[in-house]
TILONU-199316 format. One line per 8 residues: for each residue x, y, z of N, C-alpha, C. Coordinates in steps of 0.2 Angstrom, whole numbers, padded with zeros to 4 digits, always signed. Layout:
BEGIN
X/Y/Z/X/Y/Z/X/Y/Z; ...;
This chain:
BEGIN
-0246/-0095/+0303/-0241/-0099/+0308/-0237/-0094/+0311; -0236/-0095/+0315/-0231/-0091/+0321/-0223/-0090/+0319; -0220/-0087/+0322/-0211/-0088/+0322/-0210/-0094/+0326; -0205/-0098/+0326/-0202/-0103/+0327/-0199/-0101/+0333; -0202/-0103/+0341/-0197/-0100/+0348/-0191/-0102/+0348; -0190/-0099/+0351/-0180/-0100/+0353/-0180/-0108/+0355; -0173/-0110/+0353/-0172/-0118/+0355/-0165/-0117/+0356; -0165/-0123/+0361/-0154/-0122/+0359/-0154/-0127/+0354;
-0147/-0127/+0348/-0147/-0130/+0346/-0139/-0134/+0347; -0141/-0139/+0351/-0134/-0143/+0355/-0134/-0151/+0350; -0137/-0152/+0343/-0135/-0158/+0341/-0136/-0157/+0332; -0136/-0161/+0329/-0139/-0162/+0320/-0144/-0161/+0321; -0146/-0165/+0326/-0155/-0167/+0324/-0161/-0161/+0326; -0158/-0157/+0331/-0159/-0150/+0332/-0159/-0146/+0329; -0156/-0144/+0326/-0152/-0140/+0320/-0157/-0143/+0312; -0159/-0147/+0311/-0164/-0151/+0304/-0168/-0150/+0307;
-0173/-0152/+0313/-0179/-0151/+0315/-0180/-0144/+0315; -0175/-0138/+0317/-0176/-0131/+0316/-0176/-0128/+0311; -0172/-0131/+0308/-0173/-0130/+0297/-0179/-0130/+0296; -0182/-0137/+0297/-0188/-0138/+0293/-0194/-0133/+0297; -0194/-0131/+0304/-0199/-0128/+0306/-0198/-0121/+0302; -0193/-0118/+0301/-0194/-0111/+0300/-0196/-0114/+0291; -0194/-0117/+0289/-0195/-0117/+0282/-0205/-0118/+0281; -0208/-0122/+0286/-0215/-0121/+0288/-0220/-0113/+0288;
-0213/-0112/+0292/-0217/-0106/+0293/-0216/-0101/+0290; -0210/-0104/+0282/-0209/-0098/+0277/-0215/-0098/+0272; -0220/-0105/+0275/-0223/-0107/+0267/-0224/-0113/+0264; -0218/-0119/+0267/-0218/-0125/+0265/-0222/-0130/+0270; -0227/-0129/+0271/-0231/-0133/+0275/-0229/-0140/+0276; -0228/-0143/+0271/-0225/-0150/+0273/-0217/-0152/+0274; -0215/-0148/+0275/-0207/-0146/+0276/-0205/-0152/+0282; -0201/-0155/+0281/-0201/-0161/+0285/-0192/-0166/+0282;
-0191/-0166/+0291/-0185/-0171/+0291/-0182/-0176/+0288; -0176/-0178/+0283/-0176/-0184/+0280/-0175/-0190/+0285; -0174/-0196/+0285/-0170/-0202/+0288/-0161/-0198/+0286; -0157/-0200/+0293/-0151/-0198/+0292/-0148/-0200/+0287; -0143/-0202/+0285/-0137/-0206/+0280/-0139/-0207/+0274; -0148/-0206/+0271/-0150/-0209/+0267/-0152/-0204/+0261; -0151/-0197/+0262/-0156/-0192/+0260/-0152/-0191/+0252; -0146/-0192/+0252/-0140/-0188/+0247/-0140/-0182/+0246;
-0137/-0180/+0252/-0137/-0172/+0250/-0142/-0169/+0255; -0150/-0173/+0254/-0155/-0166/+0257/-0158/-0169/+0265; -0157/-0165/+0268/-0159/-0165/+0277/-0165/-0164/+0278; -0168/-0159/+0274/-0176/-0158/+0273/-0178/-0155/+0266; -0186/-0159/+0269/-0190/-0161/+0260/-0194/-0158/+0261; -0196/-0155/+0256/-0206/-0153/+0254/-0206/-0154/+0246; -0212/-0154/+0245/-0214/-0155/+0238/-0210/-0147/+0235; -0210/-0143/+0237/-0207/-0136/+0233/-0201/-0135/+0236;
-0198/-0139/+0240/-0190/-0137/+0244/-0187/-0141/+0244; -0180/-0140/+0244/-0176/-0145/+0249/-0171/-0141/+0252; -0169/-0146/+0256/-0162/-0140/+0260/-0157/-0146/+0264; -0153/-0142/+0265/-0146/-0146/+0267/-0143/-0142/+0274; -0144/-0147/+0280/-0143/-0142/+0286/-0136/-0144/+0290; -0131/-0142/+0290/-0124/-0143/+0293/-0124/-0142/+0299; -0123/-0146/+0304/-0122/-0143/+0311/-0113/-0145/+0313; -0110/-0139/+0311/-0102/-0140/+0310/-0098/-0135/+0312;
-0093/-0133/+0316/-0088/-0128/+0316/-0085/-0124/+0311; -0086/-0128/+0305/-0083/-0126/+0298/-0088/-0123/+0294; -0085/-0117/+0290/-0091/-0115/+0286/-0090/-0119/+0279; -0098/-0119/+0277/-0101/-0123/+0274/-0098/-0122/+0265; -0093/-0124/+0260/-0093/-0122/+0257/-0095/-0128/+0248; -0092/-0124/+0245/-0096/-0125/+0238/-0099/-0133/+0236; -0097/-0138/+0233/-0096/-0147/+0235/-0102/-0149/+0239; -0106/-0144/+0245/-0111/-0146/+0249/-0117/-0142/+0244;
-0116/-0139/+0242/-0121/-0136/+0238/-0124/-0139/+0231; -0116/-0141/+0229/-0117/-0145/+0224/-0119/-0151/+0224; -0118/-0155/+0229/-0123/-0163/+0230/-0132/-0158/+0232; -0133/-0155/+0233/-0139/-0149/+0234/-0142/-0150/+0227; -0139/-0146/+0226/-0142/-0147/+0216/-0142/-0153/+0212; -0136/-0155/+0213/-0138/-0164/+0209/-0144/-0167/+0214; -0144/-0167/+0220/-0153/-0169/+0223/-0157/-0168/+0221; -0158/-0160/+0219/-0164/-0159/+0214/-0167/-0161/+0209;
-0160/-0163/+0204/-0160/-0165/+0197/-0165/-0162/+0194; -0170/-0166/+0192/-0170/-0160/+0185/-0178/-0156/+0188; -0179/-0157/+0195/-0183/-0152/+0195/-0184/-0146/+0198; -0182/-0142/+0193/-0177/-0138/+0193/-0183/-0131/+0199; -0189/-0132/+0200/-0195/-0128/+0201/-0194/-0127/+0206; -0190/-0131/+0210/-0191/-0133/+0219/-0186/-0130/+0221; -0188/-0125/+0227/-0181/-0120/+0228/-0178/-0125/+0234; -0169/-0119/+0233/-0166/-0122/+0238/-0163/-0120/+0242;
-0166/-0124/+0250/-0159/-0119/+0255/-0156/-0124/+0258; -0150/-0119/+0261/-0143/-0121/+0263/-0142/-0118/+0272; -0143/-0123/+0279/-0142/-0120/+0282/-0137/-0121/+0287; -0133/-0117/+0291/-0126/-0115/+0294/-0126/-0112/+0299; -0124/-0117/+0305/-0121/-0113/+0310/-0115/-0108/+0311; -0110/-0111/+0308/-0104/-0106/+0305/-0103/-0102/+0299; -0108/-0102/+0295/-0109/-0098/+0289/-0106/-0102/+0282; -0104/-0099/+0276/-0102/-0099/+0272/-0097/-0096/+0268;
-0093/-0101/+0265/-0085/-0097/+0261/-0090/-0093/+0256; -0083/-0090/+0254/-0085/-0084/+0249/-0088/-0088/+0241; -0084/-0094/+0240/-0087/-0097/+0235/-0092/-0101/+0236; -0096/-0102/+0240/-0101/-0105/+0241/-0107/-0100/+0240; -0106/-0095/+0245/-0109/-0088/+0243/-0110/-0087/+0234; -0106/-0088/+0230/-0105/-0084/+0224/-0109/-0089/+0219; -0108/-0096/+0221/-0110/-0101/+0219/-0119/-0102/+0220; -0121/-0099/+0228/-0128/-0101/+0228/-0131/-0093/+0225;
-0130/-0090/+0223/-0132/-0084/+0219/-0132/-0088/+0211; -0129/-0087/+0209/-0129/-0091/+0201/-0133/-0097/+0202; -0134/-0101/+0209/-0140/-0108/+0208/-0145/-0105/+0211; -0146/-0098/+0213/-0153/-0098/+0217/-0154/-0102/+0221; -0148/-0103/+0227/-0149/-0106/+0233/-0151/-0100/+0239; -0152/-0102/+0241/-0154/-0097/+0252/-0151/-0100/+0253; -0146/-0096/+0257/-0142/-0095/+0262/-0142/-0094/+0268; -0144/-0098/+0275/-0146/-0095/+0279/-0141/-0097/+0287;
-0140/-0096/+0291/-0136/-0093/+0297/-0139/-0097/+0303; -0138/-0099/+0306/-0142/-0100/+0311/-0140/-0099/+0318; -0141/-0096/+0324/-0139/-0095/+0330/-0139/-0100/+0337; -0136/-0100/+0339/-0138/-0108/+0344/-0142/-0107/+0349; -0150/-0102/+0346/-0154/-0101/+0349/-0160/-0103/+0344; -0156/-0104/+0340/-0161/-0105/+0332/-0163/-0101/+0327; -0161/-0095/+0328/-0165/-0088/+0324/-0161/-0091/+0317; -0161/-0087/+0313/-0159/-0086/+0307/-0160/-0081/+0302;
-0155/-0079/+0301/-0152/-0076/+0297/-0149/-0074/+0289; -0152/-0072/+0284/-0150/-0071/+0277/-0142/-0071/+0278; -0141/-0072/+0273/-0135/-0074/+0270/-0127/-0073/+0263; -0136/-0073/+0259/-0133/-0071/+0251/-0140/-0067/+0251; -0138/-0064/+0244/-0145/-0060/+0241/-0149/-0064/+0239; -0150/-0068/+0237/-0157/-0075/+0236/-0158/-0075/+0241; -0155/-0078/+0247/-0162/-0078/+0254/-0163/-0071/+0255; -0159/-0062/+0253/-0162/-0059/+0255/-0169/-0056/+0252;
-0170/-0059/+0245/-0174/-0057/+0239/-0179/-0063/+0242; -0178/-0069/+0244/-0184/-0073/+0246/-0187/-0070/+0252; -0184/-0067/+0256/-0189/-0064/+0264/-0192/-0057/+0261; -0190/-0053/+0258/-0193/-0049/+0254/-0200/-0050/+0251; -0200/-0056/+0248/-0204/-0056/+0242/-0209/-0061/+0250; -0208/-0065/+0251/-0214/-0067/+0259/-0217/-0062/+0262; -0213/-0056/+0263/-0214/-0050/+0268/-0220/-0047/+0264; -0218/-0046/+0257/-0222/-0041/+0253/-0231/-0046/+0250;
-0230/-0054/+0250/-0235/-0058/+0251/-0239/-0058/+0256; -0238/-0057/+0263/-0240/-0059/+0269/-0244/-0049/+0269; -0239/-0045/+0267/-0243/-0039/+0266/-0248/-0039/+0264; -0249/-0041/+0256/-0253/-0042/+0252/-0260/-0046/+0254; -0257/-0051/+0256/-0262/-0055/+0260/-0267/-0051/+0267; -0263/-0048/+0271/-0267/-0044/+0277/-0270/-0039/+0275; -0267/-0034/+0268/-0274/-0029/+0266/-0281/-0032/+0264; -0280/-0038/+0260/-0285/-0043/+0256/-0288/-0042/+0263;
-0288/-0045/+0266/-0292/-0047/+0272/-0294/-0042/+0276; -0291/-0037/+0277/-0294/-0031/+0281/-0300/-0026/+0275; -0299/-0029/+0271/-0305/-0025/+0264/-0310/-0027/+0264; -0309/-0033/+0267/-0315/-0039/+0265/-0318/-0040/+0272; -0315/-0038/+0277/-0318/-0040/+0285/-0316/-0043/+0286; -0308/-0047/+0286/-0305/-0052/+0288/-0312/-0060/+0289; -0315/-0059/+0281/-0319/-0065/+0282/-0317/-0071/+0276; -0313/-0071/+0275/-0311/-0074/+0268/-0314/-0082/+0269;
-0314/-0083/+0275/-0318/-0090/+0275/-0327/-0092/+0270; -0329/-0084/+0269/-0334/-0085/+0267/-0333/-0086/+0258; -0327/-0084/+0255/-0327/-0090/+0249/-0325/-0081/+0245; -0326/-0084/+0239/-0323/-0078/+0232/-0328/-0072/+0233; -0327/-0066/+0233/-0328/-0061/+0232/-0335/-0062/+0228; -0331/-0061/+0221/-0338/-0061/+0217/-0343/-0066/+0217; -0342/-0072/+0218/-0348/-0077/+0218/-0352/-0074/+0223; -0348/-0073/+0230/-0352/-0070/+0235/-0358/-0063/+0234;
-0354/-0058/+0231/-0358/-0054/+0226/-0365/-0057/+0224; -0364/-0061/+0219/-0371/-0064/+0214/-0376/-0067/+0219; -0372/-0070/+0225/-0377/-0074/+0229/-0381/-0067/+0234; -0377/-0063/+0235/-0380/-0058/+0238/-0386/-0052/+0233; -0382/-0053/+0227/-0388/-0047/+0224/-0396/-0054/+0221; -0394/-0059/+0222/-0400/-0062/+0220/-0404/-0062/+0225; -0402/-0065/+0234/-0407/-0063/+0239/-0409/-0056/+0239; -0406/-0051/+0237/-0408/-0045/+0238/-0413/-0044/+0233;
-0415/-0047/+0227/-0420/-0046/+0220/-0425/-0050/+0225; -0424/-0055/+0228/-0429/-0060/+0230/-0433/-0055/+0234; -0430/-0055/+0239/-0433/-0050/+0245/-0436/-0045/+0242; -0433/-0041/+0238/-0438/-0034/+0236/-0444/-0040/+0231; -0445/-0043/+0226/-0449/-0046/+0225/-0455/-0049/+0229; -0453/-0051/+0236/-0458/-0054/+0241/-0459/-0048/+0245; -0457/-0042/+0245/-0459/-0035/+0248/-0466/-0033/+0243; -0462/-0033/+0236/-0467/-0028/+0234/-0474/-0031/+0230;
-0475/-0036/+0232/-0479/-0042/+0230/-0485/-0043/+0236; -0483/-0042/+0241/-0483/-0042/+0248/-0489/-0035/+0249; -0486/-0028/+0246/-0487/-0023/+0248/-0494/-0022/+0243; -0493/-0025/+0238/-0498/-0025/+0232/-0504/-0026/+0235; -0504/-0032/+0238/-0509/-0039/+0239/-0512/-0035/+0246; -0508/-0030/+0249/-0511/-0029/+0255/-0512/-0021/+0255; -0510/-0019/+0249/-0512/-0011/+0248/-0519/-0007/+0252; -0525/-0013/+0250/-0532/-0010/+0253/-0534/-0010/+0259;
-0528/-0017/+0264/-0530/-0017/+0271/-0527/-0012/+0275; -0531/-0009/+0279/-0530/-0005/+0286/-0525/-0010/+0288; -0518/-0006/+0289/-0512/-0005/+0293/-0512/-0008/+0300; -0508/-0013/+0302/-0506/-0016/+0308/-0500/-0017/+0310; -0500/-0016/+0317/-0493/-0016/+0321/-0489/-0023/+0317; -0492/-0027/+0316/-0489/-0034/+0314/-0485/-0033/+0307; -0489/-0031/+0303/-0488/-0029/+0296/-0481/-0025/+0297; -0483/-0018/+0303/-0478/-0013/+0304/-0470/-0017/+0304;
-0472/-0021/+0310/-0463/-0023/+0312/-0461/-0028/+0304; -0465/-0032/+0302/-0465/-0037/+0296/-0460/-0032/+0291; -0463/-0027/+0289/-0459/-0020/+0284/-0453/-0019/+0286; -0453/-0015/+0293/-0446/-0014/+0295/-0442/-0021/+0295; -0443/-0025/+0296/-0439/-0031/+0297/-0434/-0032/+0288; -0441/-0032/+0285/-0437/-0034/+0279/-0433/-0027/+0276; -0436/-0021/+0275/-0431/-0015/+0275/-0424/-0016/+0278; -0424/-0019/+0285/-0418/-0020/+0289/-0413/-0025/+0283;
-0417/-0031/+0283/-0413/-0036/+0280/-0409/-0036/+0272; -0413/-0030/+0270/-0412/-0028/+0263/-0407/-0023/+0263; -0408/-0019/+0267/-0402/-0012/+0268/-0395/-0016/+0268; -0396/-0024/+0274/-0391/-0024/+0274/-0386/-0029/+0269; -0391/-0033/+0265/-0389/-0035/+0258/-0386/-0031/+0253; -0389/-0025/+0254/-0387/-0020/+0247/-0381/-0018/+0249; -0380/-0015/+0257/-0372/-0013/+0256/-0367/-0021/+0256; -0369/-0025/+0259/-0362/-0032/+0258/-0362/-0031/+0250;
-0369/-0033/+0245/-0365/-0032/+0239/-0360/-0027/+0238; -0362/-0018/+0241/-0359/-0014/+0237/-0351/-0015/+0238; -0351/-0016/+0246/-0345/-0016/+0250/-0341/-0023/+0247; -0344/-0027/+0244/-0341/-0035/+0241/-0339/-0038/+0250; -0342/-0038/+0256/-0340/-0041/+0261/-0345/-0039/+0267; -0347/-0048/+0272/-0349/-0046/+0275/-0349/-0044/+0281; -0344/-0042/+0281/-0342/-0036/+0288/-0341/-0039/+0293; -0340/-0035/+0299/-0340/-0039/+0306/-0345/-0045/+0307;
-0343/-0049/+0311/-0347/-0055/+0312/-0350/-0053/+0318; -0347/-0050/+0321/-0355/-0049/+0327/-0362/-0042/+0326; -0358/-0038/+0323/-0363/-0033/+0318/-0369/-0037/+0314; -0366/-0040/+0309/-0368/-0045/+0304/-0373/-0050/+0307; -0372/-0053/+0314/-0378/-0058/+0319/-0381/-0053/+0319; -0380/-0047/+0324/-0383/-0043/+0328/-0390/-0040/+0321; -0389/-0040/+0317/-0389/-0034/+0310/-0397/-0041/+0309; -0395/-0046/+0308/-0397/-0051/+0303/-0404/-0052/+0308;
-0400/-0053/+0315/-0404/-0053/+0319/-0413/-0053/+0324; -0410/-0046/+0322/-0416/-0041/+0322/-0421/-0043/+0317; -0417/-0042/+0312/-0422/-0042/+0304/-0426/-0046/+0305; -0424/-0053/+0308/-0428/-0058/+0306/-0433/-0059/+0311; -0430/-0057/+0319/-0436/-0055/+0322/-0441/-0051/+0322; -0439/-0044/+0319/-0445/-0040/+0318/-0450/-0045/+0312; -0445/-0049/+0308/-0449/-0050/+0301/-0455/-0058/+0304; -0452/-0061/+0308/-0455/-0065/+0311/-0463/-0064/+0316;
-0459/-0060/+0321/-0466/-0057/+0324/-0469/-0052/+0321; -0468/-0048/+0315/-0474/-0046/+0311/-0479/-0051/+0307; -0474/-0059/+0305/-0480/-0064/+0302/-0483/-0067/+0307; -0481/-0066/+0311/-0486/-0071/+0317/-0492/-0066/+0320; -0490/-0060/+0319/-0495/-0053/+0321/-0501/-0050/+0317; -0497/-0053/+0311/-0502/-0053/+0305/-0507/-0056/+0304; -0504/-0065/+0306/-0509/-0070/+0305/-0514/-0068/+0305; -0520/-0073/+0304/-0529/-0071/+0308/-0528/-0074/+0312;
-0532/-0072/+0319/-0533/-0073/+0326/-0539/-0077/+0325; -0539/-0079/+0332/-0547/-0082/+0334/-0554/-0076/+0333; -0558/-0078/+0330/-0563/-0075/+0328/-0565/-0073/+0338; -0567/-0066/+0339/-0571/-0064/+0344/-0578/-0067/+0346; -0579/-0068/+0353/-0585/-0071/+0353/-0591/-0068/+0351; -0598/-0070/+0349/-0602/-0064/+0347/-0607/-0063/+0355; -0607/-0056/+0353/-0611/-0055/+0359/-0619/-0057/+0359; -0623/-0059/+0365/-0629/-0058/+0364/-0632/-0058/+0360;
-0633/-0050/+0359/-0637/-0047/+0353/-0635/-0049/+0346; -0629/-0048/+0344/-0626/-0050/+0339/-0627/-0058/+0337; -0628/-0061/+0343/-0631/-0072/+0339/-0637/-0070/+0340; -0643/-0066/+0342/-0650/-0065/+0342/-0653/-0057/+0342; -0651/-0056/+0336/-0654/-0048/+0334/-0661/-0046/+0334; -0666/-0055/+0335/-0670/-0051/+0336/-0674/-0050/+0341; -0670/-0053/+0349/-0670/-0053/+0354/-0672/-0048/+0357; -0673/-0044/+0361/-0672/-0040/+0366/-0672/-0039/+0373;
-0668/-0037/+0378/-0672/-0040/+0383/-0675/-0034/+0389;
């Protein structure tokens, strides 16, 4: 998910809808605006959050935090922020450190800003997530859609038994026939297709996705028009001589 673009923030309800998008975009997928009057205390809800949005000249102090944490009650799991366009007293400040509240600042273009060390230890801790997250994905080919590492593995090392098994079964059976172009491409196809099994297992990933068509490709074309090359043909006509050898003319 993207950064949350500039907005002016000229009312409450601007100010809450901007809450809840940046909290979206922290992580809180369902992060979402309460009905006014009704909320006690919280402005926006997620299953893992809540938060309390002020849109006031006054900075926001401790009594606001504390209706914050009696909304939670007792579960206690669900983190909380606190946001301000005029900032916070120093006891509120002191207050959301001891409850583990974010503190956050907000500009009347929407950005936002840490506040207390809790919301600085939460962007920290996103930043170094999101890090962790983009190696994962540049290790693997950025193809994470394709499921768990190692189960992928096992699927890969069993095609790859398969295949040498239908090679070398193949090679057996056909050990005494004179050599054909059809056979030829057949072999190389399936060598292609094998080579490229063994390195996704080694590498645990199957790589660029248009290498990987390109790669797959081929294989199965050369493996294809070597079985149709192979096949038996129509028997040749017989000559003359050959339906009547003991013809002459």
């Amino acid at each position: 998910m993207t950064e949350p673009q500039p907005r002016a923030i000229d009312s409450w309800q601007r100010a809450e809808s901007n809450a809840a998008e940046w909290m979206r975009y922290w992580g809180f997928s369902d992060a979402r605006t309460t009905e006014g009057g009704a909320d006690s205390g919280v402005d926006v809800w997620s299953r893992r959050a809540l938060a309390q949005v002020k849109f006031e000249a006054v900075q926001i102090g401790r009594p606001v935090l504390q209706r914050l944490v009696g909304a939670r009650g007792r579960d206690i799991e669900k983190a909380l922020f606190a946001f301000s366009g005029a900032g916070f007293s120093s006891h509120a400040v002191e207050y959301a450190n001891d409850m583990d509240i974010c503190l956050f600042k907000y500009t009347l273009s929407g950005a936002m800003a840490p506040e207390n060390a809790v919301a600085h230890a939460f962007l920290q801790r996103l930043d170094a997530q999101r890090l962790a997250t983009g190696r994962t994905r540049a290790a693997t080919g950025g193809d994470a859609e394709y499921g768990d590492p190692a189960a992928r593995a096992v699927v890969l090392a069993q095609v790859a038994t398969g295949l040498r098994a239908v090679a070398a079964k193949r090679s057996a059976g056909e050990a005494e026939k004179p050599e054909s172009p059809g056979r030829g491409r057949l072999g190389c196809g399936i060598v292609l297709l094998l080579t490229w099994v063994c390195l996704a297992v080694k590498l645990g990933s199957f790589g660029n996705k248009i290498v990987m068509a390109v790669w797959i490709g081929v294989s199965l074309a050369l493996i294809v028009s070597g079985i149709v090359a192979s096949s038996p043909g129509v028997p040749e006509e017989e000559s003359p001589e050959s339906a009547h050898p003991g013809v002459r003319q």
